[in-house]
TIZADO-353751 format. One record per atom (N, C-alpha, C): x negated, y negated, z. Coordinates in steps of 0.05 Angstrom, whole numbers, plus 5000, padded with zeros to 4 digits. Atoms other than C-alpha are relative to their C-alpha. Last residue first. Layout:
% TIZADO-353751
XYZ...
//
This chain:
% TIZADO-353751
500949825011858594802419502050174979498749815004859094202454498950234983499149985031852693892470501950214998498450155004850993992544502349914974496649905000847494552553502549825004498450054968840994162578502150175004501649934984837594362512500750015030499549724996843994202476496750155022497550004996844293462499500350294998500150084974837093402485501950125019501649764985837393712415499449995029498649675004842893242404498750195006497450054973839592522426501450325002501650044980833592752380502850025019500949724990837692892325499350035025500849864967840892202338500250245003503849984992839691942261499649925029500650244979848091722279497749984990498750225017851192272227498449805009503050005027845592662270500949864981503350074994849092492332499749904973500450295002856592542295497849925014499749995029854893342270500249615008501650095012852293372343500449924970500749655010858593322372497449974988500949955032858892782426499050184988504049915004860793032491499649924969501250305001868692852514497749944992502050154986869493472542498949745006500849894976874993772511498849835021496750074984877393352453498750105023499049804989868993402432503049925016500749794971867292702406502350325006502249735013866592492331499950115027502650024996869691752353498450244986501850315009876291712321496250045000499849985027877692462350498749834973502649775010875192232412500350164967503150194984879991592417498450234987500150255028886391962382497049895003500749745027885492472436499749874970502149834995885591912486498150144982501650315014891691502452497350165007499750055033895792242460497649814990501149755000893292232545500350024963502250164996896491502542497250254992501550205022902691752510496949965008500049955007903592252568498549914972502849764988901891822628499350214964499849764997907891352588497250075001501449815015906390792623500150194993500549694986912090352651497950074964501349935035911089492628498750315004497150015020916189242677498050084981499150325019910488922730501950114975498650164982911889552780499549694979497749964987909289992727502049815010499250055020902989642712503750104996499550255002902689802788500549884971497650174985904590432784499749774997498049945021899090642724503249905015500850235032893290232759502750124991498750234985895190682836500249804974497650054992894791272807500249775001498949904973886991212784503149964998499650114981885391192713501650055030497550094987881991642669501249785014499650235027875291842618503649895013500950314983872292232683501949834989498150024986876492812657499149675016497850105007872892722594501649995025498349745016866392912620502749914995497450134998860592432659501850264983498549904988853892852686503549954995500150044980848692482678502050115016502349824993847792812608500149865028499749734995854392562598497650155002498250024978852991762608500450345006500250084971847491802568500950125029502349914993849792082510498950035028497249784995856291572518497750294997498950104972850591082514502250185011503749934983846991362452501149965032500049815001854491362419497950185021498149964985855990622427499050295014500350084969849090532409501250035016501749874991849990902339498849915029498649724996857290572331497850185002498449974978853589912334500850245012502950054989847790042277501449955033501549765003854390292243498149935021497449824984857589632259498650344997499950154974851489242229501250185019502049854982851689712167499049845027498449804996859089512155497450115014498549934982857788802162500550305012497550055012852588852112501150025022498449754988845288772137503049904994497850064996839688312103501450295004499549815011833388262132503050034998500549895022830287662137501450164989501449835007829587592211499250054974502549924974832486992238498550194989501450145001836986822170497449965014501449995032839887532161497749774999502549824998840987642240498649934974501850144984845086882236497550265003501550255015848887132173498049875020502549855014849887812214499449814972501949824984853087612271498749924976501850224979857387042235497550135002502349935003860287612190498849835017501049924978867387682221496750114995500649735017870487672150498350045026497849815003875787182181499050224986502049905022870686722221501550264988503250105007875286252248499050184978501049805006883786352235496349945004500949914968887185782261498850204994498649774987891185792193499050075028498049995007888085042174502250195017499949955020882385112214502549964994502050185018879384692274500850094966497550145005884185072321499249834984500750255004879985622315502449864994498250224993880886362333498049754997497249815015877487092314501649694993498150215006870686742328502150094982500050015033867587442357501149755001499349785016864187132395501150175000500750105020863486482444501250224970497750225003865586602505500049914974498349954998861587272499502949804997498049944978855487112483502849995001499250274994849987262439502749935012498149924982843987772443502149704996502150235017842787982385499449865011502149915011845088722412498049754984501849994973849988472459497450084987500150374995854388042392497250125026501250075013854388852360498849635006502549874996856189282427498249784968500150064960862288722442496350144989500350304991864288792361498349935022501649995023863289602365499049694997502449914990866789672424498249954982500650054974872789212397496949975010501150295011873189572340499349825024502549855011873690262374499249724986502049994989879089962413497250115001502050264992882089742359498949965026501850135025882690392329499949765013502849855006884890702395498049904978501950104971890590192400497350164997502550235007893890242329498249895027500749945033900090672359498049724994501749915010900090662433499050044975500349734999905090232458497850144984500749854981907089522481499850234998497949754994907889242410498750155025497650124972903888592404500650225013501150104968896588752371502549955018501749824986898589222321500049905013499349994974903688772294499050155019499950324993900988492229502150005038497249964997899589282212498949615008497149965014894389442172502349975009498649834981888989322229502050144988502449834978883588892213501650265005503049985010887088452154497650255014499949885029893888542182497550064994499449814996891988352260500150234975502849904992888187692237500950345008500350025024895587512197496650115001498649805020899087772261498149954961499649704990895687362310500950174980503849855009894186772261499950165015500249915022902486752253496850004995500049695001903686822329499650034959502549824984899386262342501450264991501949985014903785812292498650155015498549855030911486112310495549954984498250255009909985902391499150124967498249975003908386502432500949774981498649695002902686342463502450005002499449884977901785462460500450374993498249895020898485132403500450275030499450185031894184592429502550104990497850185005894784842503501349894966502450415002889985362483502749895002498150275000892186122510498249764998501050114966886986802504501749574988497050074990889487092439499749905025497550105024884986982378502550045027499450285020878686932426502249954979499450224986880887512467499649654987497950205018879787982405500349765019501650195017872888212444502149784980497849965020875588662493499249704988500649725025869288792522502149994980502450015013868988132562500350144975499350305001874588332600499049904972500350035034873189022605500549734994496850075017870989002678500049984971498150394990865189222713501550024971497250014978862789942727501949664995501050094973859090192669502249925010501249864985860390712611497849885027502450164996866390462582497750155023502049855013871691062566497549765007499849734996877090872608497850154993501150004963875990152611499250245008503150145002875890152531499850065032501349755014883390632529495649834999500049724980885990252588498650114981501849984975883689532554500350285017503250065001887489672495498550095014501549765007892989962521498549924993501549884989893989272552499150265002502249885008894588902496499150165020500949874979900988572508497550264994502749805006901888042468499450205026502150115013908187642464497650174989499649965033913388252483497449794989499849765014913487962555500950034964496849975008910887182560499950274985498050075027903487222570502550095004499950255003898787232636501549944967499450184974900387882663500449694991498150014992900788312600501749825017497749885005894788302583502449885004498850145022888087802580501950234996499450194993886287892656501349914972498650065020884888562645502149795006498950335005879388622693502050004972498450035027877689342721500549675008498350145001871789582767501849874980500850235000869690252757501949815010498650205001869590942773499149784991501950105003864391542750502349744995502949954992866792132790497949694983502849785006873992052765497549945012500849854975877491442769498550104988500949835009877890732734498850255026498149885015882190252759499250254991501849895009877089892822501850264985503050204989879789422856498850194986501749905009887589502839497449874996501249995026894289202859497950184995502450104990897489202930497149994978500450335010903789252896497749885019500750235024901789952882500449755002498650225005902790212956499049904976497950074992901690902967501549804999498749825008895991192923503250015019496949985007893490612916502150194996498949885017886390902913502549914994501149975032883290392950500550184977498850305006889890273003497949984979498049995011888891063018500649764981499849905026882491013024501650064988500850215020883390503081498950094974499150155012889490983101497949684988498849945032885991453122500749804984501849925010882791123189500750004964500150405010889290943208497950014980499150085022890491733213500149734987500449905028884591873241501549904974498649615009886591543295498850044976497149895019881990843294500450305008497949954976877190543341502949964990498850215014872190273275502749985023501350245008866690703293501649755003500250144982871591213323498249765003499350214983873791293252499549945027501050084980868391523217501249835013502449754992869891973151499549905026499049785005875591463131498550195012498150084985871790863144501750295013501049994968865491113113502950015020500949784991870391303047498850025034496849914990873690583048498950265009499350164975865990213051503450135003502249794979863790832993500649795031500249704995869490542949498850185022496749974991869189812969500250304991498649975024861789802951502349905015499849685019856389963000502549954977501849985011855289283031499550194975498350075022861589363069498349914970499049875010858489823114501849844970501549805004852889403134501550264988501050145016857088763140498450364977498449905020861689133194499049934972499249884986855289023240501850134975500950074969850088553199503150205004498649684988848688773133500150035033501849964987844988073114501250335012503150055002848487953062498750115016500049775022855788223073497149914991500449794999854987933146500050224968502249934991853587263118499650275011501349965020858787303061497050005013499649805022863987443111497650004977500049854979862286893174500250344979502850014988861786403114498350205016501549885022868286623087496849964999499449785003872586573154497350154966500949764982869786023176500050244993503150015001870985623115498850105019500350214997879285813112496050044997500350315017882186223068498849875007501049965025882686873120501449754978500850295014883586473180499050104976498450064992886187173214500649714988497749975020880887543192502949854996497550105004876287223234502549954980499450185021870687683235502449845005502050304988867788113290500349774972501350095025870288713248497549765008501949835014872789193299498249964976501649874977875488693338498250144986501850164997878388223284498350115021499750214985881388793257497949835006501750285001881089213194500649835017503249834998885089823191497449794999502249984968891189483226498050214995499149734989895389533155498650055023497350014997894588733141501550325008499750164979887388793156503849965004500649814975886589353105500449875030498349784996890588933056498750165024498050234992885888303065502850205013500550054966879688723062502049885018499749824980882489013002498649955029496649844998883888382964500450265027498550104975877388072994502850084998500949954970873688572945501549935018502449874992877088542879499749985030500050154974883688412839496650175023502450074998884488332763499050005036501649754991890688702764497249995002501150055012895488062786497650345000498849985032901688062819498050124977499149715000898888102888501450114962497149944982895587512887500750324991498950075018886487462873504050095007497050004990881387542910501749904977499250035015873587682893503450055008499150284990868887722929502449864991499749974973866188392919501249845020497549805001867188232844500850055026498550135004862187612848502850245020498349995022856187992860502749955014497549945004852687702920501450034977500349805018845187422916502650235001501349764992844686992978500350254978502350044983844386352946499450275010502150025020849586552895497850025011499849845020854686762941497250024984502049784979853386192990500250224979501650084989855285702929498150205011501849875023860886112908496949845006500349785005863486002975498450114979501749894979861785292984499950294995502250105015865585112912497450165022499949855016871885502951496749954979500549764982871285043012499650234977501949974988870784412972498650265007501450254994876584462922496350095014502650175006878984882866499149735027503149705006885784892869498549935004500949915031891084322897497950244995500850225014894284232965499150124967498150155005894884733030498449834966500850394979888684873079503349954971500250114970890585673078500049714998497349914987894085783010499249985027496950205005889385312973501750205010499850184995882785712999503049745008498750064970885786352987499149805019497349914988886586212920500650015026497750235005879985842900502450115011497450004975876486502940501349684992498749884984873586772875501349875027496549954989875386252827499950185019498750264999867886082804502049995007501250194973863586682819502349715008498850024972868386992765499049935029500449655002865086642711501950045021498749885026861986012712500450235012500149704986857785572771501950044978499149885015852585022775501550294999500249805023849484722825502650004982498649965045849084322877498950264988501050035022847684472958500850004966499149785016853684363003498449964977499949734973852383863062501250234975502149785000848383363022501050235013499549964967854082763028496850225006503350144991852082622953500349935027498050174982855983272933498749855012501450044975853683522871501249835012498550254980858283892818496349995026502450084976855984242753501149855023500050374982860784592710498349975022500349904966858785212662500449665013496449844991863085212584498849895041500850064974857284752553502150145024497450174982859884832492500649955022498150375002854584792433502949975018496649904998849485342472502249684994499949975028841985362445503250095004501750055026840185552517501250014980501649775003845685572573498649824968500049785014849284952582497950165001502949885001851484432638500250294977500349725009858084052652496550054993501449995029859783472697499850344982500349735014861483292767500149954970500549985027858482822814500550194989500949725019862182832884499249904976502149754983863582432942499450074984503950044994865581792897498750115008500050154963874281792915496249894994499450305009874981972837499349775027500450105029870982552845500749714991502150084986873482752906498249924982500550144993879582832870498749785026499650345026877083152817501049765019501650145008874683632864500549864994501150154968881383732903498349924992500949894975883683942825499349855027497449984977888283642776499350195023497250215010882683562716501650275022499450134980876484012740502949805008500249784974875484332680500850015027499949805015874283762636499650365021498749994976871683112680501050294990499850194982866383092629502350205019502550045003867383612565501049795036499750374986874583952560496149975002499049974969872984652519499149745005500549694984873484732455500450055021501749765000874784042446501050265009501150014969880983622420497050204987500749774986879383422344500350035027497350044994880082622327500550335020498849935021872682562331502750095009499850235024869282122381502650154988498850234979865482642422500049814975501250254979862683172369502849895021500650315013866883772353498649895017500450354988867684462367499549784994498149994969869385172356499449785015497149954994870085212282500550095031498050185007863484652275503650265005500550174982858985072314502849844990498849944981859185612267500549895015497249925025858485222198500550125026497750265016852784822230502250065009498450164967849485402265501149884996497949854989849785782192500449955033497549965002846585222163501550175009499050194982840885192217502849914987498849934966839685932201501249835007498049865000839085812121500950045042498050105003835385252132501350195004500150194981829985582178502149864988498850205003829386212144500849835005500649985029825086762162500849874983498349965010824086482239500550084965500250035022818986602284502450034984497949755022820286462347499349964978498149995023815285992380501150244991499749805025810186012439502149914993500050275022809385522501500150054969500849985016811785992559499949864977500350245012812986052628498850104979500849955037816086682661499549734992501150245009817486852735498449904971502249925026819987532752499549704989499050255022822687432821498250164982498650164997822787872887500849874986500550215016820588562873501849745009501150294979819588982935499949824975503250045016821889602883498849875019501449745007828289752918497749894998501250014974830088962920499250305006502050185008830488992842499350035032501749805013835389572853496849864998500449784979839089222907497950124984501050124975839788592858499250215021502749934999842189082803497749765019501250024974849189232833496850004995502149804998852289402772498950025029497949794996854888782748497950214994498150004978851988092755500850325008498549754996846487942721501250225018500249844990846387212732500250304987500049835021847386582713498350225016497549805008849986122770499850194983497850034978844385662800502450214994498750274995838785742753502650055025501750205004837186572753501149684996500350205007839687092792498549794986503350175003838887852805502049694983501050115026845288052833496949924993501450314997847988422897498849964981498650155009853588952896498349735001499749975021849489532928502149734975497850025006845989132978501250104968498749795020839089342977502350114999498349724985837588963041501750184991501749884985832688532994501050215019501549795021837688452941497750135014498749735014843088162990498250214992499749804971837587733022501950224996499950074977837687372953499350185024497549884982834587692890500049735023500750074975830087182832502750145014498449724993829287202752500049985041500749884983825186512745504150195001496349954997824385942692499350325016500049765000817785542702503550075005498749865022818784832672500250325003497850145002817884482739502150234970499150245019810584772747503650054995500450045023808385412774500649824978503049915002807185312851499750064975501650124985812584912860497249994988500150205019817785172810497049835016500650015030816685742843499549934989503749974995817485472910499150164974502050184995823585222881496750015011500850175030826885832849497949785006502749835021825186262912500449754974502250124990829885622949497850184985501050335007835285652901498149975016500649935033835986572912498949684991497849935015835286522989498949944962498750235003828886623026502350024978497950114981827687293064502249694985498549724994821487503023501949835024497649975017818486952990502050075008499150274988812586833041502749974984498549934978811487633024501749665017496850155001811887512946500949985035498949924963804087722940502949864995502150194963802787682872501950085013499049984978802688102801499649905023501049954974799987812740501850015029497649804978801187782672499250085019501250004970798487322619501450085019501749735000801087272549499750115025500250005021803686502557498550365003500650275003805086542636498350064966500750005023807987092665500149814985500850315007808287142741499050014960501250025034811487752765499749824993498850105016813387822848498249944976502249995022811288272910502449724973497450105012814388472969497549834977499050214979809388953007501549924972500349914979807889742974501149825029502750134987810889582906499850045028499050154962815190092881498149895004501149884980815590452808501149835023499449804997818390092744498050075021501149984962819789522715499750265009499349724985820389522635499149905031501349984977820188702607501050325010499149964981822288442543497750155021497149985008820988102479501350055020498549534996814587992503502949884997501549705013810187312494500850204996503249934974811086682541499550264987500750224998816886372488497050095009500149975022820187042489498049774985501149824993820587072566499049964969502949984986822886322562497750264996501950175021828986502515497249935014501249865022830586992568498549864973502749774998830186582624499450154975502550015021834686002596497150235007502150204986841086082624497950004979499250205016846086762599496649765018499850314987845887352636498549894982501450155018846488162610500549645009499250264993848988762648498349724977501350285009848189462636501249765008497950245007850190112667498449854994501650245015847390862670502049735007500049945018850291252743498349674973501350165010850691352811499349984972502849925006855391812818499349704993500950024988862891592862496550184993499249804968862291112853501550124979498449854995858190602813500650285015497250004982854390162859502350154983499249854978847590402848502650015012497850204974846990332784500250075025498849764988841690722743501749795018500649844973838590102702501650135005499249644983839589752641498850055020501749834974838088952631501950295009498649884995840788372568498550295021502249804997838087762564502650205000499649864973841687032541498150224995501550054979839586412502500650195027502649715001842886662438497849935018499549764976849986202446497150135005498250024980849585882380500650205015497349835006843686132340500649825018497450285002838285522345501950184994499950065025832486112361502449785012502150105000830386392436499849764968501650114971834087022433497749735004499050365002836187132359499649775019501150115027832787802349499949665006498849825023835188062420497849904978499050185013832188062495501250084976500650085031830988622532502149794992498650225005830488752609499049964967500850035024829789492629500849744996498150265011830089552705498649884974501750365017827190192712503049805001497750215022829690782762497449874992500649835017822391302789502649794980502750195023821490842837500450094979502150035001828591072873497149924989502350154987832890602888498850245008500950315008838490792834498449915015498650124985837691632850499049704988501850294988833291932791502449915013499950004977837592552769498549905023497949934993837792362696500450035024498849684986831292172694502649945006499049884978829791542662501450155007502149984985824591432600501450055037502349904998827691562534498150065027500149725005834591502552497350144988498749934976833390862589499750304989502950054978828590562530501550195019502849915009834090722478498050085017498649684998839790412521497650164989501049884972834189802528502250195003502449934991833389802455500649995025501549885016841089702437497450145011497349754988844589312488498650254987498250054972838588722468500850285009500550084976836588982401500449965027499650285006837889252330498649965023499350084979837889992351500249695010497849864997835990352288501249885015498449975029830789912250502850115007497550155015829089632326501250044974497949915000826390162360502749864989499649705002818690272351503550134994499449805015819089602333500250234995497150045005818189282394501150144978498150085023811889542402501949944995498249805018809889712472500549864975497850105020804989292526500450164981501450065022800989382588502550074977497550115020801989332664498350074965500550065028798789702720502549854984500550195021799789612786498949974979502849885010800490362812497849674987500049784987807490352848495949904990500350184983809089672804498450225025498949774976809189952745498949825028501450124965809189382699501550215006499149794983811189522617498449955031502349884978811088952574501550225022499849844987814089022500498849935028500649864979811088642443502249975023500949825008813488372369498050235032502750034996814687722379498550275001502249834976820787832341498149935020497649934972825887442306498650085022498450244987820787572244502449975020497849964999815088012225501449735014498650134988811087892173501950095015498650254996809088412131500950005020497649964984802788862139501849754997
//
């Protein structure tokens, strides 16, 4: 038998209902399904019921690593985890997530590529895996403590180097919006799989391990970290700005910085495994009254805003660091927390608690909160402890913002509302009356989500780039709840660098000269309208599904952009991926069959999603997303957008109707299997 490589080549499976564990081949599914995003869609549609509710034993929490996981790729120290969601609305449905840190390289280190969960433990329980070695323990002295203190009695009782999966009090009172965590800020965030992990009685998965990756080429890999490393950063010294600021870097013209310069505070940066840009910032405060850490992402700006509009002054200070702080500790997805101005369509949780308080459906009576000091450190302490612990209005808000406007709505003398006040807090989540109250959740139909298109319209000079059909035709069709952000994968050629400002004659000539090459037109990506949008949001998906499948991350790939090159142009044949799969494993894959090996996962997942029940009408957005894009000057034709649609499934091989992959593109895929399923159920067009 040859060699294999990238791999370690096992699987563990832990029921927890029955305590057994024992281990799977990895290869059963990697010739077709590469890895990461890949094998645990695979695993999901092989092994969970379609009409399995998200807490009950019968969900898994699939965690798979990739090929590269654990190797000197740039970036490839993350995981990637399916499960039944519980927080999209309004079916519970598939979704994935995937976090960055060093657990996963650990898991890979200690033996198994990845980890199945599955059943219920009877008391609270937690996974200890230690080179090969797998054993289930008591977690009940566990049970209650926040997400940085499980890490340390962890670290306690398994040595310093143990790295640790771990819920807060969120995940134990199977808060749908609560995270599994690991180090101080990395997380999988979206979905709500903290509740699902607290389902089970699991508290941590705990992993040490003294093992090696095997690699099939060791120069060839560490030249192609070189060669990638070098077009998105430089040493310290060299004339080159960085990538991203290093030291004070991030923090420059904040209240930190200057507490920082005053002496309260050490701040700094910190990286994920086998990562050259350290993007996450660290602050400790040597007062002790606000434990350190580390924080990235949208944990990190949610209440900066309404911090600095209550106390006054610069971004970013104390009170806002505290928030993501408690957040983390108690196991809080971000989104739920998440504020942002009225202008803006990225907007989440405290938006609509803010608006429902400003329409008298949210008082400080009927909330026991002090809405009234919303910004200040009362106010978000007093909010992130009742949304943890599900304490009075805590307990309904727990449930989402969808299913927390519905209760409302269905139960107003709870809340000592008319009916008609009542209405109006599902009125203010659908937007179906006021658009300039933005959007928390863009995507309708039966299988909503949350929306982020933070790289449109909003933040660039009109006409520059407005990509936001893009992101409507990916948000529309994505088959979990959190934001396209991420998904829209060009963001590295148009997301703003001081160096070379958006809009200035050199950014718009590697926009347009990266647009040609991918797109035949050199203006696909500006023109506010539908033509060339479907095709690149099939590229896109394909990109996003081919960096989750190795697994490597997002700030990082595709490298569309470099200011390190002549034309700013990085990797312009967009092989990176698959010179770092070639060197890790051996086996060589052409860009085109990479993307194929993509467009069969895309497909398995959209599978999925309609045997649970999804259908083209799902594939929409709510009222309230098309006014408000509206109300910023950039009107949607409804009509056009429904055209870009039909373009979409057409593109793809799906049924116009339904939306159902046909089987002629399954079996194009070698997803007979997926197709005889699909028609056995009566699903598969016909």
């Amino acid at each position: 038998m040859s060699k294999t490589y990238g791999w370690i080549g096992k699987i563990l499976r832990v029921d927890l209902t029955i305590g057994t564990r024992e281990t799977l081949n990895t290869a059963r599914y990697t010739d077709r399904f590469i890895g990461g995003r890949g094998l645990a869609a695979k695993t999901y549609w092989d092994e969970v019921p379609a009409d399995c509710g998200a807490f009950d034993p019968e969900n898994k929490l699939i965690f798979m690593t990739g090929p590269l996981t654990g190797t000197t790729a740039p970036s490839s120290g993350r995981a990637h985890l399916a499960f039944k969601s519980p927080k999209a609305y309004t079916n519970e449905s598939y979704a994935h997530s995937h976090a960055g840190g060093h657990w996963g390289p650990e898991l890979k280190f200690a033996g198994f590529d990845g980890v199945i969960v599955e059943g219920k433990a009877q008391e609270p329980v937690y996974l200890w895996i230690n080179d090969g070695h797998v054993e289930i323990r008591d977690a009940q002295s566990l049970w209650g403590l926040d997400t940085f203190a499980t890490q340390k009695e962890i670290e306690r009782r398994h040595g310093s180097k143990t790295r640790s999966l771990v819920i807060g009090v969120a995940g134990e009172r199977l808060s749908r919006n609560a995270v599994i965590l690991t180090d101080t800020d990395s997380a999988f965030g979206d979905g709500g799989p903290g509740g699902v992990m607290g389902s089970k009685n699991l508290k941590a998965i705990a992993v040490r391990g003294t093992g090696a990756i095997p690699v099939a080429d060791p120069s060839r890999l560490l030249d192609a970290t070189y060669r990638i490393s070098r077009l998105i950063t430089r040493r310290e010294g060299e004339e080159e700005p960085a990538y991203f600021q290093r030291g004070m870097g991030g923090w420059a013209g904040t209240k930190l910085e200057e507490e920082a310069i005053r002496g309260d505070i050490e701040i700094g940066t910190a990286a994920c495994f086998a990562c050259p840009i350290a993007c996450r910032r660290s602050v400790k405060f040597k007062d002790g009254s606000i434990p350190p850490g580390t924080v990235q992402c949208a944990a990190m700006d949610a209440y900066c805003g309404p911090e600095q509009r209550y106390y006054g002054g610069k971004y970013w200070g104390r009170v806002s660091f505290k928030a993501t702080q408690l957040m983390n500790m108690y196991g809080i997805g971000a989104r739920e927390v998440q504020w942002a101005d009225a202008s803006a369509v990225d907007r989440g949780g405290l938006n609509w608690i803010v608006d429902c308080y400003q329409n008298g459906v949210l008082t400080e009576e009927n909330t026991d909160l002090p809405l009234g000091k919303f910004g200040s450190e009362d106010f978000i302490e007093k909010y992130l402890w009742k949304l943890a612990y599900r304490e009075g209005v805590g307990d309904v808000l727990a449930e989402g913002i969808p299913r927390a406007a519905q209760y409302i709505k269905n139960h107003p003398g709870e809340f000592h509302l008319n009916p008609e006040k009542a209405a109006r807090a599902y009125e203010i989540y659908q937007k179906a009356t006021d658009p300039s109250m933005g959007c928390y959740y863009s995507r309708g139909g039966r299988f909503g989500g949350y929306s982020m298109h933070r790289w449109g319209a909003i933040e660039y000079p009109k006409g520059v780039l407005i990509h936001s059909p893009v992101c409507q035709i990916m948000h529309a069709t994505d088959v979990r709840d959190a934001g396209t952000q991420h998904e829209y994968t060009i963001q590295m050629l148009c997301q703003y660098r001081p160096e070379i400002p958006a809009g200035s004659a050199v950014w718009r000539e590697a926009l347009e000269t990266f647009s040609e090459k991918w797109f035949g037109s050199r203006y696909a990506l500006q023109a506010y309208s539908y033509e060339h949008k479907p095709e690149i949001a099939i590229f896109s998906q394909h990109l996003a599904m081919e960096k989750e499948n190795l697994i490597l991350c997002d700030w990082i790939f595709p490298i569309t952009y470099s200011i390190y090159t002549p034309d700013h142009l990085g990797d312009r044949e967009l092989s990176a991926p698959s010179d770092l799969f070639a060197a890790v494993t051996g086996i060589e894959r052409t860009r085109d069959e990479m993307w194929l090996a993509s467009e069969r996962c895309w497909n398995l997942e959209r599978a999925i999603a309609c045997r649970e029940g999804r259908r083209r009408e799902d594939d929409w957005l709510l009222p309230g997303y098309f006014d408000l894009i509206d109300q910023l000057g950039h009107t949607i034709d409804r009509q056009a957008f429904s055209g870009a649609m039909d373009r979409y499934y057409q593109l793809r091989g799906w049924d116009l109707e339904t939306g159902v992959p046909t089987r002629a593109k399954l079996e194009g895929l070698d997803l007979k299997d997926v197709a005889d399923e699909l028609e056995r159920l009566g699903v598969l067009p016909v």
